[in-house]
C-alpha positions in Angstrom: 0.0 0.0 0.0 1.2 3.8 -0.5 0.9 7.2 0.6 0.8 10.1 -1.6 1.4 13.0 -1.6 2.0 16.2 -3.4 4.2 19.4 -3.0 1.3 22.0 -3.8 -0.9 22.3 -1.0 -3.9 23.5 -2.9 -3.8 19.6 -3.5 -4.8 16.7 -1.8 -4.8 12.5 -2.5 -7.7 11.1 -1.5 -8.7 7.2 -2.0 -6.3 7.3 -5.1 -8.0 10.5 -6.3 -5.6 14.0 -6.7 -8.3 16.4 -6.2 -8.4 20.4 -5.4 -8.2 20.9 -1.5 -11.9 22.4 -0.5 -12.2 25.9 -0.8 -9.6 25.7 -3.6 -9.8 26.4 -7.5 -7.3 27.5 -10.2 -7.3 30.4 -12.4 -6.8 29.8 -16.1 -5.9 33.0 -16.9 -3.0 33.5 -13.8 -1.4 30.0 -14.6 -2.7 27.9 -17.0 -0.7 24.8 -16.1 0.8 23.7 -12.8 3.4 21.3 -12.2 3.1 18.6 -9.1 5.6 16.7 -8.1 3.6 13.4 -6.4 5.5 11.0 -4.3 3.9 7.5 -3.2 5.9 5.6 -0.2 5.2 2.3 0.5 5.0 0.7 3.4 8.9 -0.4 4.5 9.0 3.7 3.9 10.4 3.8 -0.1 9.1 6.5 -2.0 8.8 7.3 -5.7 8.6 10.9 -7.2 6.8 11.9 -10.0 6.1 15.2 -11.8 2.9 15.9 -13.8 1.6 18.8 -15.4 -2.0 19.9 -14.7 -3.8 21.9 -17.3 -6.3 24.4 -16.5 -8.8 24.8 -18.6 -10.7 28.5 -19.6 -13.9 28.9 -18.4 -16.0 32.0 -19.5 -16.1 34.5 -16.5 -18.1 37.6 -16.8 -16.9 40.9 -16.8 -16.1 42.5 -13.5 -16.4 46.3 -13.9 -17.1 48.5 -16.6 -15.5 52.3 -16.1 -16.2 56.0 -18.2 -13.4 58.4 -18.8 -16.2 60.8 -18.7 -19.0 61.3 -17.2 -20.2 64.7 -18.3 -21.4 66.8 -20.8 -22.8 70.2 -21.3 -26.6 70.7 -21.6 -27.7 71.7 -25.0 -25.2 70.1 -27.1 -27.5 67.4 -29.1 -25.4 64.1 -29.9 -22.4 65.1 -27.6 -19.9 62.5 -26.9 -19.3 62.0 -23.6 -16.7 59.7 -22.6 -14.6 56.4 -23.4 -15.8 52.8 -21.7 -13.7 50.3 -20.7 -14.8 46.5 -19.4 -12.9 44.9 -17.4 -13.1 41.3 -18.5 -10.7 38.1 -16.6 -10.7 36.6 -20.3 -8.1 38.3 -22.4 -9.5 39.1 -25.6 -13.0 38.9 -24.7 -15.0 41.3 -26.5 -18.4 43.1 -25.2 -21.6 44.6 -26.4 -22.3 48.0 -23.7 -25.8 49.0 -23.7 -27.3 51.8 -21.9 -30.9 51.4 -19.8 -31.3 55.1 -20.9 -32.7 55.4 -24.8 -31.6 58.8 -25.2 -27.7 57.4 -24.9 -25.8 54.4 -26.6 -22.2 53.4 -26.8 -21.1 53.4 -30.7 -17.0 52.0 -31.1 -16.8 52.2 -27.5 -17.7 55.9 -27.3 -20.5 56.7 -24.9 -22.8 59.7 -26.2 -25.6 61.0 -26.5 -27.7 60.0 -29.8 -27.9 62.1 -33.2 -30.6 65.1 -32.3 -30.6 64.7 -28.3 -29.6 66.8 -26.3 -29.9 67.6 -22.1 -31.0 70.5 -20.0 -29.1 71.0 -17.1 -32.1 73.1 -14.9 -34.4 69.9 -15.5 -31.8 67.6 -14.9 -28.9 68.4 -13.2 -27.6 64.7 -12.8 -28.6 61.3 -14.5 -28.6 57.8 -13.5 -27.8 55.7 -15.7 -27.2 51.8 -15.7 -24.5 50.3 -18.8 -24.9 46.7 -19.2 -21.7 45.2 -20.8 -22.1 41.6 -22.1 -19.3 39.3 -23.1 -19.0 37.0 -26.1 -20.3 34.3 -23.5 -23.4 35.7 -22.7 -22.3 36.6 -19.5 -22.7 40.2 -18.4 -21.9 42.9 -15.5 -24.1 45.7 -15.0 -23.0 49.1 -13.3 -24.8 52.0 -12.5 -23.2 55.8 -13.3 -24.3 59.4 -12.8 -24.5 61.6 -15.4 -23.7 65.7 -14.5 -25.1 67.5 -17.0 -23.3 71.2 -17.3 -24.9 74.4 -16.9 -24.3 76.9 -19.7 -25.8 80.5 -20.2 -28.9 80.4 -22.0 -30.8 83.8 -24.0 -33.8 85.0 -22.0 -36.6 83.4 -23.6 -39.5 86.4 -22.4 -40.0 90.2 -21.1 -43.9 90.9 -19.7 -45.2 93.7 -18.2 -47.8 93.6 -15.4 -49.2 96.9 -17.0 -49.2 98.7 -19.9 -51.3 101.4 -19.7 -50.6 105.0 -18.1 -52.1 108.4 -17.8 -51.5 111.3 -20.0 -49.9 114.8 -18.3 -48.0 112.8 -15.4 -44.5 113.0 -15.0 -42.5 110.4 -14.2 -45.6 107.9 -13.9 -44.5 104.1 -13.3 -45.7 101.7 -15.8 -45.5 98.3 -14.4 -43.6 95.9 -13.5 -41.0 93.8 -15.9 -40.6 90.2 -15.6 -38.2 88.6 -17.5 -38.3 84.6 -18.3 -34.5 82.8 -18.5 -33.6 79.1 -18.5 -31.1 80.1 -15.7 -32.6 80.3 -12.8 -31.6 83.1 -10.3 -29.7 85.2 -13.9 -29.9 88.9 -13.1 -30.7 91.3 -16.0 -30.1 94.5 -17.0 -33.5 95.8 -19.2 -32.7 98.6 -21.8 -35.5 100.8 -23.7 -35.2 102.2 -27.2 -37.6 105.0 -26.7 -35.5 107.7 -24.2 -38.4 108.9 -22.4 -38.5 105.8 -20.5 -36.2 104.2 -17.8 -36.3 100.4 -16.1 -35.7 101.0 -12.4 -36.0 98.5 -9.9 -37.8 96.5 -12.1 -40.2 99.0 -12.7 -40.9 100.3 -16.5 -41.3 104.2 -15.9 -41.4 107.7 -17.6 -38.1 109.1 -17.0 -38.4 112.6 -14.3 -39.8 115.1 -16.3 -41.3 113.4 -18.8 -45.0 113.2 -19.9 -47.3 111.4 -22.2 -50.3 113.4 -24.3 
């Protein structure tokens, strides 16, 4: 009868089987072979060495993390590219497909953007969530969630109102009403001109200048 053993102690003999210690595996991709050196001594204590090569064979193993170069873009800008992915993938040379759970985004050549025509607006949405999906040629896939931030850049006022646009005749000075101006940006300040010289905007109030008179 003999005892074996083996120099690796990742491995185990048991009832004539070489078998992977519990809790143990191998990585394919870290060492595809590993040499064991087995010894089997009889029972008046001789012993016999042998070497042979285990080979590890590649299993598919999904990606692990997917990463953006970029996450951010300025509102406005309709088909905007945003930023370079990368997957992360134990299989060297695996390729992936990267999909987006957001249609107004997709990842062309490994470019995430924005698609032809869209664009964002940063004062509805200042950040996005978005989830990218990136799925191997095995089927296997690893999702991972990333947020958005969407610039802010000056936009035009988009209205001028008056709460009142009538005034009397013969009376110097009179105030007008009230100007409001409408702008994307919330909390803009604005300076309101008039072509007409007989008129002033002060303190957000559309008045006759001092002096001045209608008929």
């Amino acid at each position: 009868t003999h005892v074996v053993t083996v120099d690796d102690a990742r491995f185990e003999v048991v009832d004539g089987v070489l078998r992977l210690r519990a809790g143990q595996s191998l990585d394919h991709e870290t060492e595809p072979t590993v040499d064991l050196v087995l010894t089997a001594t009889d029972a008046g204590g001789l012993s016999y060495t042998e070497t042979v090569t285990i080979t590890v064979e590649d299993v598919n193993e999904a990606p692990t993390d997917i990463t953006l170069s970029s996450a951010a873009v300025a509102e406005n800008d309709g088909g905007a590219a945003i930023g370079t992915v990368s997957v992360l993938d134990p299989d060297t040379g695996d390729t992936h497909v990267v999909t987006v759970d957001d249609a107004r985004f997709e990842v062309v050549g490994g470019l995430f953007k924005l698609r032809e025509g869209v664009s964002l607006d940063h004062e509805a949405e200042p950040t996005i969530d978005i989830v990218l999906t990136a799925t191997d040629t095995g089927g296997l896939s690893r999702l991972e969630m990333v947020t958005v931030t969407v610039g802010d850049v000056n936009e035009a006022p988009t209205d001028i109102s008056l709460s009142n646009a009538t005034v009397a005749e013969n009376e110097l000075g009179a105030a007008v009403g009230m100007v409001s101006v409408m702008d994307p940006d919330a909390g803009d300040t604005h300076v309101v001109t008039i072509d007409d010289a007989r008129f002033e905007v002060v303190g957000g109030v559309l008045r006759l200048m001092d002096g001045e008179s209608l008929d």
